[in-house]
Structure formats: structure tokens, C-alpha cells
N, C-alpha and C positions, 0 to 999 in steps of 0.2 A: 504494500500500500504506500502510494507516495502522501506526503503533506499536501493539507489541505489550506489553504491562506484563505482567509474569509475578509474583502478587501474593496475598498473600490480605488480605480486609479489615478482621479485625480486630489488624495486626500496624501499632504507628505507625508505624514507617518506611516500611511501604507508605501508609499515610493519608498520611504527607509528602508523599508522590507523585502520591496520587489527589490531595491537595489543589490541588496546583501544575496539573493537568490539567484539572479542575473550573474553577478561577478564569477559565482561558480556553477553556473548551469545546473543546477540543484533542479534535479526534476518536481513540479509540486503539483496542482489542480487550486486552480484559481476558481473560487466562487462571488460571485458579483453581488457586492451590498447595493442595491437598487429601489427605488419604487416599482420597477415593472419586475422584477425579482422576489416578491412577497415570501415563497418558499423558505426562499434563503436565507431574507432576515430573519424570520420566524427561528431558521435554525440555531441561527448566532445569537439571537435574544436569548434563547434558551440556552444557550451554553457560555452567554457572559452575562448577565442582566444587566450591566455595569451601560454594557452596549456604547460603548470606544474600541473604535475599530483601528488596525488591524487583530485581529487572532491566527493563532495557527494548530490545528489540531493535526496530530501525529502518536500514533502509537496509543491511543486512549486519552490523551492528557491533551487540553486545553491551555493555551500559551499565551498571556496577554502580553503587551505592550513590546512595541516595534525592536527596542533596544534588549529585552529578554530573547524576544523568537529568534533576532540573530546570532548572542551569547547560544540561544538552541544550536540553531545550525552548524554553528560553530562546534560543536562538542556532538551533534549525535549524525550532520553531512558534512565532515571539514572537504575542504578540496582544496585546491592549488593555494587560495586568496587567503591569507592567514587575517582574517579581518578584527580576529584578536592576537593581536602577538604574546608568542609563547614567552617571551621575557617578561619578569612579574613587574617593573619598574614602564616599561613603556605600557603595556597594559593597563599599569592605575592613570597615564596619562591619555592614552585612549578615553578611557571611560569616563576622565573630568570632562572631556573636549567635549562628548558624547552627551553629559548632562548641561556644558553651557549652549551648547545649539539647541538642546531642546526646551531651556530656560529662560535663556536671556535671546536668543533668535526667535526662536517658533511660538511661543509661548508671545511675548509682544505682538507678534505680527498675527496672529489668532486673533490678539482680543480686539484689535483693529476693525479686522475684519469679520467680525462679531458684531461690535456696534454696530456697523451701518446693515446689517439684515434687522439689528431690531427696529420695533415699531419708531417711530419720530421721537413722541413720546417718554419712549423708556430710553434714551441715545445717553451715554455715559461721557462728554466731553471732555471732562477730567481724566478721565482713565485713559483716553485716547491721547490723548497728551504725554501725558503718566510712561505710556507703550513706547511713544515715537522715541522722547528722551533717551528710554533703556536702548529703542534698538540705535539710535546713534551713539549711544556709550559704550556698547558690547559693538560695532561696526569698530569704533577705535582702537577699543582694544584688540581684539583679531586683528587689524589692519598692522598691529606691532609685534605680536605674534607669529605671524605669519611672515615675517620677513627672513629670507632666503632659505623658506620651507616649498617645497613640491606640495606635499600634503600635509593634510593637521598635524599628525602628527609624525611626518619627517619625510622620508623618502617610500615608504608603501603606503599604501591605502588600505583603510580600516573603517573599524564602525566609526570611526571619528567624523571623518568620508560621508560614509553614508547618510550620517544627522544632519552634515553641514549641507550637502546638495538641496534638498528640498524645502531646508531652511531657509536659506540663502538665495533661492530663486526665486521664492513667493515673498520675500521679506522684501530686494528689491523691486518688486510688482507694488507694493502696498507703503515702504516710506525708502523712497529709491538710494543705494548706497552712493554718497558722496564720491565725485571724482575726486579728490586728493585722498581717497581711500586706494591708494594701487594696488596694493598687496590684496584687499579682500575685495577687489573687481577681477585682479587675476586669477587666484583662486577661484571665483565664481566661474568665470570665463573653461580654467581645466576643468572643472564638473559637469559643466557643460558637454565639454568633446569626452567625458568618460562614456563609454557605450555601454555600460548598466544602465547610467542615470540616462544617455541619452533616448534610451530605450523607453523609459520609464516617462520621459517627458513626451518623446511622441505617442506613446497610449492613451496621454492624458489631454493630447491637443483636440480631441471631439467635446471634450467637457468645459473649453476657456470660456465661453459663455456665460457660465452659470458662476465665472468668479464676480462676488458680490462689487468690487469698485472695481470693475473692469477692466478685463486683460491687455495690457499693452500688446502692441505690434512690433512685438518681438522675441528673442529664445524661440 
């Protein structure tokens, strides 16, 4: 039985996932969280009620959050891409890199683009403010970090990788990263040409539409 990802595509957390799957050709079965898919969710409601997508069920056992399923795949499909390194020191830096993309990147640019689906009414303009602040202070930082680094965290790519792609895509779509930002426009730009993520981004080009402030014309 191959792994099940219970996922839709244009959600980054699930691209986290697709990406880490892609890198090593990890055979799986993709089930599609949809409105025209009722089935499916009904499945995944039942086996997460939490219902934060992605999951990944394998071997009986239900997998929540993007950054656990790849730590999965990592220990029970490893294959060429060590996307955790086996040294325990770059490993704990994997895993900070891992939590600031998904904290201070993804997490601001969420709540963004959260407010504007709510009602006029219920619109949080402090907190939206509050987001943009973080993502240009956590932009800075990464911008210092990242200098004459390839990848987050050095010369391979890792789940560090993975958080920062989908992070960093829709983060610029929603408070655009500053040009004297080089180092985390570059970065952005190799994520870009990585063929997991590029993979993961053209599955998700039928969904630009339905981004709440509007896809630019471009990526």
C-alpha cells in the first residue's frame, strides 16, 4: 500500500509536502480536499477533526502537520534527498529554519490573507499591520542569513527548503519582499527553478483565482 496525502494543491502546507514527496519520487495517492470531492473530506474529517490539512495516512497511522509527515518520510521512505541530515547539529538547524518559515513567514502572511475573506465588518486592521511588520522583520532577517548560503541551511536542501518555498512565494504575492532584500529575492528566485517546488507551483496554477487579494502576473 502506498501513502495516502489527503491534500489540496494550492494550500502551502500541502506544497510542503508535495515538495518533500517530489524530491524523492516517493510513490503516494493523492486524495483531493474539494467541495466537488464530499467523499473525501468526509474521510479526512473523520480521521482528523482538527481538519488542517495536509494529512498523511500510511501503514494505519494518521500523520498530521506538513513538517511531521516529512520527518515521516524521512525515517519510514528515505531516498537519495536527505531532507533531514543525518548530523544531529545541522539537523536542530534544519528544524529552527523549519519553525521560522512556518512562524514568522507563513503564519503573517495567513493572517493577511484571512482578513480580507472576512466579512467588512469583522476586518482586523491592527493585526494586519501587526503581520506586514513581522513579515518585513523576519524578510530582514533571512535577507542576513542567507548570505552566501545556496540553501537555508547551506549547501543541500532540506525541510528547511521545503517551508521556505511556499512560504516565501505567497508571502511575496501578499506584502511583496523589498528589492534591497537580494539574498531573500534570490533564494526565492532558486525555489523557484527547484523542480519539486516547480512542480508543485504549476499544479497549483488552475487555483490563482480563488487567491483572496489577487494573484499577480507572475511565478
Amino acid at each position: 500500500m502506498r501513502p495516502v496525502l489527503y491534500a489540496h494543491p494550492f494550500s502551502s502546507y500541502c506544497q510542503k509536502a508535495l515538495i518533500a514527496l517530489y524530491e524523492n519520487d516517493t510513490p503516494f495517492e493523492f486524495m483531493m480536499l474539494a467541495p466537488d470531492h464530499p467523499d473525501v473530506y468526509s474521510e479526512f474529517a473523520a480521521r482528523w477533526p482538527i481538519r488542517r490539512f495536509p494529512i498523511l495516512v500510511d501503514r494505519g497511522r494518521t500523520i498530521m502537520e506538513a513538517s511531521i509527515i516529512i520527518e515521516y518520510l524521512s525515517v519510514h521512505y528515505p531516498g537519495p534527498v536527505r531532507l533531514i541530515p543525518d548530523d544531529a547539529e545541522t539537523a536542530l538547524e534544519v528544524r529552527m529554519l523549519d519553525r521560522f518559515f512556518d512562524n514568522y513567514i507563513s503564519t503573517p502572511q495567513q493572517r493577511v490573507v484571512f482578513d480580507a475573506i472576512r466579512p467588512a465588518d469583522a476586518r482586523d486592521p491592527y493585526g494586519v499591520e501587526e503581520a506586514r511588520e513581522m513579515l518585513d522583520r523576519a524578510y530582514g532577517w533571512l535577507d542576513r542569513y542567507m548570505e552566501g548560503r545556496q540553501w537555508a541551511a547551506g549547501d543541500d536542501f532540506s525541510l528547511a527548503d521545503c517551508a521556505a518555498a511556499p512560504s516565501l512565494f505567497y508571502a511575496d504575492w501578499t506584502h511583496p519582499i523589498d528589492p534591497s532584500f537580494d539574498n531573500v529575492r534570490g533564494y526565492r528566485r532558486r525555489l523557484l527553478e527547484r523542480p519539486s517546488f516547480a512542480r508543485a507551483v504549476d499544479e497549483a496554477r488552475p487555483y490563482r483565482p480563488f487567491f483572496p487579494l489577487g494573484a499577480p502576473d507572475r511565478d
